[in-house]
C-alpha positions, 0 to 999 in steps of 0.5 A: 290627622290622628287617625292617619297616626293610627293607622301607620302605628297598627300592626300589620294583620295577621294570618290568625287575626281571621281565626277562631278557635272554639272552647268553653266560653258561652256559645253567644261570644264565638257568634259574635267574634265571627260576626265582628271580625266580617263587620268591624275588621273587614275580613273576608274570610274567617275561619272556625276551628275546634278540636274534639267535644267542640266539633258540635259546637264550632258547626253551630256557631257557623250556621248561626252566624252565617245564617242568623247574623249575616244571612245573605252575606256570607256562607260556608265555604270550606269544610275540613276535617283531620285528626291530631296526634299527641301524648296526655298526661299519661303518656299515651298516645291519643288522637283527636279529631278536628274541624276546619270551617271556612266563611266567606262572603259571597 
């Protein structure tokens, strides 16, 4: 009975809640946040996303936890790459480069 209150009470899932966003945390925790939100959220789908100098890093993060943490279970589904436009500090205009990375079971 206390469950069924659970989950009435939850929140409704969010399109964001099967995002991560790669920065400047261990390597090991982004393994894990994909992993997680496929086993214990249920997700279907996840996407990696970084900006700049964490490119390398969110495409790591990808094989490893699609090949070494959920090998035969889930794969790289989509891949997409843009550029972002924006203004620093100094009042230039800058653009950097972004990645999108789609997982997904099989």
């Amino acid at each position: 009975m206390e469950n069924e209150n659970y989950e009435k009470k939850r929140a409704p899932r969010d399109a964001n809640d099967n995002v991560v966003f790669i920065g400047n945390k261990p390597f090991m925790n982004y393994v894990t946040g994909v992993v997680m939100q496929f086993t214990t959220q249920g997700a279907s789908e996840v996407f990696i996303k970084a900006r700049g100098k964490f490119i390398a890093r969110a495409v790591d993060v990808a094989e490893v936890a699609a090949k070494r943490f959920l090998e035969g279970t889930v794969n790289i589904k989509d891949i997409k790459v843009n550029s972002e436009e924006f203004e620093n500090k100094e009042g230039r205009q800058v653009r950097v480069s972004t990645i999108e990375i789609l997982l997904g079971k099989r």
